[in-house]
C-alpha positions in Angstrom: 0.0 0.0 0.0 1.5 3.4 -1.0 2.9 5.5 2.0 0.7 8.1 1.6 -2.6 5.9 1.2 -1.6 4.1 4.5 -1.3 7.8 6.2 -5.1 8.5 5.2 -6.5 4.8 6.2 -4.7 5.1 9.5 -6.3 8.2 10.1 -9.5 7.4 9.2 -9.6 4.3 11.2 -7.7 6.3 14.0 -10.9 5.8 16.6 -10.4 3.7 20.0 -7.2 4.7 21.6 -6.7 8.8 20.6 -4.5 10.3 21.8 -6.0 14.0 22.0 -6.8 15.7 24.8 -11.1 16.2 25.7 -12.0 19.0 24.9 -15.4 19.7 24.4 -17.3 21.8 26.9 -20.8 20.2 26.0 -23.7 22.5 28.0 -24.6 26.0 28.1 -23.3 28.5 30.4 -26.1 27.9 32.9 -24.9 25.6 35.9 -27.4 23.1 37.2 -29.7 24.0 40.4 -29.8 21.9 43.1 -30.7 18.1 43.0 -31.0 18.7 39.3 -29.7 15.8 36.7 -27.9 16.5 33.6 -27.1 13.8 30.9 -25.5 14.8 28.0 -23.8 12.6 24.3 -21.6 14.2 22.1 -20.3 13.1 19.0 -17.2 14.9 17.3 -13.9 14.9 14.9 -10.4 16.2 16.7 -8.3 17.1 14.5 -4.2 18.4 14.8 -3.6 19.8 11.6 0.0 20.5 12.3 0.7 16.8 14.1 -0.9 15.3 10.5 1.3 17.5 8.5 4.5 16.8 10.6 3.6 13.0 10.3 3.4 13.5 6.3 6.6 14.9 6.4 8.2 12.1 8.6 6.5 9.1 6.3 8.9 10.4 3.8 12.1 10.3 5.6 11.2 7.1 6.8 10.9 5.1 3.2 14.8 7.0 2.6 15.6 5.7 5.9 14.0 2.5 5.7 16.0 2.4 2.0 19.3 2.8 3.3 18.9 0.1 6.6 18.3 -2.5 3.4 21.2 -1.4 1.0 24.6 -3.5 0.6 26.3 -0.8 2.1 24.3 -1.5 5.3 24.4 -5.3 5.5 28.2 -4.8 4.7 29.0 -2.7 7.2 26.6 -1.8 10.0 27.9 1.9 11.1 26.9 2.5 7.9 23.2 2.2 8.8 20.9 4.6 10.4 22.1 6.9 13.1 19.8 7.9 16.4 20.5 11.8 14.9 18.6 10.7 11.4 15.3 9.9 13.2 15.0 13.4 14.4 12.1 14.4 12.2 10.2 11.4 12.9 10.7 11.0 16.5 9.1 15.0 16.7 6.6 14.1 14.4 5.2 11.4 16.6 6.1 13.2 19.9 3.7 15.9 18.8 1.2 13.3 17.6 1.5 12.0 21.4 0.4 15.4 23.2 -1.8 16.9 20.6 -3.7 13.9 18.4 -4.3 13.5 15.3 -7.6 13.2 13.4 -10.1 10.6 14.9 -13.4 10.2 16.0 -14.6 11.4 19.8 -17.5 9.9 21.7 -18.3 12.3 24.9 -20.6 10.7 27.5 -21.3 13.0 30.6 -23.5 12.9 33.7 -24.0 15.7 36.2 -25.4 16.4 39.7 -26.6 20.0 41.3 -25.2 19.3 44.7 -25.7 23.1 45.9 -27.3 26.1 44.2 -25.1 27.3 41.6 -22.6 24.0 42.0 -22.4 20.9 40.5 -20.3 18.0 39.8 -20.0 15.1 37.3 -17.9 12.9 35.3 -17.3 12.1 31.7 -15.8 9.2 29.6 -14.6 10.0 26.3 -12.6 8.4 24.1 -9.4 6.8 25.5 -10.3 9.4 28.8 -12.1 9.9 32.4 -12.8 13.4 33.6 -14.1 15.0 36.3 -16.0 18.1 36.2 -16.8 20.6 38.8 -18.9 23.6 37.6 -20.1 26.8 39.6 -22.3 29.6 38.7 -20.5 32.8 38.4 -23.1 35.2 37.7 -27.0 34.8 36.4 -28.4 38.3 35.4 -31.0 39.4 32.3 -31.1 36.4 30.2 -27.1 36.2 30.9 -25.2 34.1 32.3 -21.0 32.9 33.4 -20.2 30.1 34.7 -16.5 28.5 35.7 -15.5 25.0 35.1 -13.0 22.8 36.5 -12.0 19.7 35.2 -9.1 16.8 35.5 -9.0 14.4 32.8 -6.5 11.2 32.9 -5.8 9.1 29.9 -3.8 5.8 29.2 -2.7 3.4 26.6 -1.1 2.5 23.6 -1.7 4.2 20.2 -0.8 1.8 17.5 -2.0 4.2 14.5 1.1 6.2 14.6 3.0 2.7 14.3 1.0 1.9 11.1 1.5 5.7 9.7 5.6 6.1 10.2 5.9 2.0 9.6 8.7 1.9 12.2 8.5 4.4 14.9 5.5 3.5 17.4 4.1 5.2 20.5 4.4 2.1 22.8 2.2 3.5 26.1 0.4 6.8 26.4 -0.3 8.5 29.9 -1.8 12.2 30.8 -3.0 14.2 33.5 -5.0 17.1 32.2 -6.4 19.7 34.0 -8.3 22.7 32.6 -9.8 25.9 33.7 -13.4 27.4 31.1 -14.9 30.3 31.4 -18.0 30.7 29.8 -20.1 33.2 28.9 -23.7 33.1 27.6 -26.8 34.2 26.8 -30.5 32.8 26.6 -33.2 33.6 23.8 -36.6 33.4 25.6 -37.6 29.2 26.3 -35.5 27.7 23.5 -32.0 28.7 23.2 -28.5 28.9 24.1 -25.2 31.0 23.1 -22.7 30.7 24.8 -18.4 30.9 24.3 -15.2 31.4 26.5 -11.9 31.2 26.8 -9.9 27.8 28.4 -6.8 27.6 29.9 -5.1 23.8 30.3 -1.8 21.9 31.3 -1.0 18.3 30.6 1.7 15.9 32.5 2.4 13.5 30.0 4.6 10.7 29.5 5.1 9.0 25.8 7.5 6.3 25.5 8.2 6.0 22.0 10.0 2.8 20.7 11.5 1.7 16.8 10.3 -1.2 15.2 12.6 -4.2 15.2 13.1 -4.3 11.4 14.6 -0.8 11.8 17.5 -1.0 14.2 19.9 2.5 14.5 22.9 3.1 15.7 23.5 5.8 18.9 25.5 8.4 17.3 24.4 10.8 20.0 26.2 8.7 23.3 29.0 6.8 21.3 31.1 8.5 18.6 33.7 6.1 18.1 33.0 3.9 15.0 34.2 0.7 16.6 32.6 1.0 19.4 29.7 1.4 17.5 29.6 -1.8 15.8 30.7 -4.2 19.0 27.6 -2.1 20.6 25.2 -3.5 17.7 21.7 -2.1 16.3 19.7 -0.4 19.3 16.3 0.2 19.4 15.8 2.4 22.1 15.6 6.3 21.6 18.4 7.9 22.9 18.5 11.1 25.1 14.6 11.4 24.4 12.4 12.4 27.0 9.5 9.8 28.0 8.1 12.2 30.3 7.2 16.0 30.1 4.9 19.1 30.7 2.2 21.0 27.8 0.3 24.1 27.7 -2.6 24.4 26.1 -5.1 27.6 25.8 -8.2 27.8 23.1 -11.7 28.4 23.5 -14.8 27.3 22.3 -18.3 28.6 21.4 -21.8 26.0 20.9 -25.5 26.7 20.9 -28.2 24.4 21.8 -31.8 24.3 21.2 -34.5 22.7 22.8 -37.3 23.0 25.8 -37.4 21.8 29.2 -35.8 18.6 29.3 -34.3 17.5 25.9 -31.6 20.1 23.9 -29.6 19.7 20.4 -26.6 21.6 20.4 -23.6 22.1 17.9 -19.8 23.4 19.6 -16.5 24.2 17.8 -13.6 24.1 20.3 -9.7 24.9 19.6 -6.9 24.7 21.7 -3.2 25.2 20.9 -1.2 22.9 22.6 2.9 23.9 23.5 5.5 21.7 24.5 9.8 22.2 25.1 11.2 18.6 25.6 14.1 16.5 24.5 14.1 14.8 21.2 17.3 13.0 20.2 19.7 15.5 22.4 18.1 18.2 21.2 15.8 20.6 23.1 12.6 20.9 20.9 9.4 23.3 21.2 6.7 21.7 19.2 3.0 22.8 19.0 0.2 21.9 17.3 -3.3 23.1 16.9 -6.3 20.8 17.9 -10.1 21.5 16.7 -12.7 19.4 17.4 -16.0 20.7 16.6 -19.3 18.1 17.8 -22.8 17.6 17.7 -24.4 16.9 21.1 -27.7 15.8 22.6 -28.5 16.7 26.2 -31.2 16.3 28.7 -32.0 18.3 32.0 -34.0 17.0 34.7 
């Protein structure tokens, strides 16, 4: 299958173990009042533009790569093979792919609980996540209202799509700790509608411990310089000076409107987030960012 077909059918079929962070706010700017139920499904696309585009960029240093670990040259003489320094565009490729997602589909299931006027709690499972919400009623005032919400999310598990997308370099486990701070802001047209938008504010704890394939084995150029050393040492497979653990920032916002009565609302959101990271990558201190949209469709009740 040609490199750049497998990229699209990877993404496509990218759907039970994302890796982007939950994002979708998912109910109007009016908290629930006390001992009231919410219940809410959303349905969605996240999409990283900039993580897809780096990935694009990697596949094709990776069939060079890939080339050179199978030429005579190679099986002649093994320093001669890929070096740990060559991978650098595909390691930060998928690194970025780790914090920020690429395209896939999101399922949001939440349930919440008015536990004081103007407070509530709940939780929510979305894809590859769990996250707790705590909401509280800012201000309520002539069809307006503002609410801030608080919310830690924790995720964990493999992601095997960027394996089948770079052929060779794979995310082998996927942890984060999310938390996020929304604002939002809205206003209410008479019995049947909803606008509301704000501005978020997030920071992720990740870890990402990336792995090579074994039909790709490289040589660490970065820790060993001397060429015989290098070939009593062997093929490696283990990134070198690459950081499994680190810290992200991520700001956005989003903006939805739902329309209903009484107890059952439709609602449509659009939420961004640009997502910041400085870590390690192959000895070298990288900033990568990447931009995540995930706009939804969502169906909630109030009772």
């Amino acid at each position: 299958m040609p490199m750049r077909r497998l990229l699209v059918t990877a993404l496509i079929g990218a759907a039970a173990l994302g890796c982007s962070a939950p994002i979708t706010y998912g109910q109007s700017a009016e908290v629930l009042g006390k001992g009231k139920v919410q219940v809410a499904l959303g349905v969605g696309m996240s999409a990283s533009t900039s993580a897809v585009t780096l990935l694009d960029e990697a596949v094709s240093q990776m069939k060079v790569l890939h080339g050179r670990a199978q030429s005579p040259d190679c099986k002649a003489d093994k320093t001669k093979c890929v070096q740990a320094s060559q991978l650098d565009g595909i390691v930060r490729a998928a690194y970025t792919a780790g914090f920020a997602g690429l395209v896939e589909p999101v399922l949001d299931l939440s349930a919440k609980y008015g536990i004081a006027q103007d407070l509530a709690i709940g939780g929510r499972l979305t894809t590859g996540a769990k996250r707790l919400d705590v909401d509280w009623q800012a201000f309520r005032t002539d069809g307006w209202a503002g609410a801030l919400t608080l919310s830690y999310t924790y995720q964990k598990g493999e992601a095997p799509f960027v394996q089948s997308i770079l052929d060779k370099i794979m995310l082998d486990d996927f942890t984060r700790h999310y938390v996020e701070a929304v604002f939002a802001a809205g206003k209410r047209f008479s019995d049947w509608g909803w606008l509301s938008f704000g501005p978020r504010l997030g920071m992720s704890k990740y870890h990402i411990d990336m792995k090579t394939g074994i039909d790709l084995p490289f040589f660490d150029d970065l820790g060993i310089r001397d060429p015989a050393s290098q070939a009593m040492q062997g093929a490696i497979n283990s990134l070198p000076q690459t950081d499994a653990d680190g810290t992200a920032l991520a700001a956005g916002g989003f903006v939805n409107f739902f329309a209903g009565w009484k107890y059952v609302w439709l609602g449509a959101e659009l939420s961004g987030v640009y997502h910041r990271s400085t870590a390690t990558v192959l000895g070298k201190k990288e900033t990568m960012g990447a931009l995540q949209l995930q706009p939804s469709l969502l169906l909630l009740t109030r009772f």
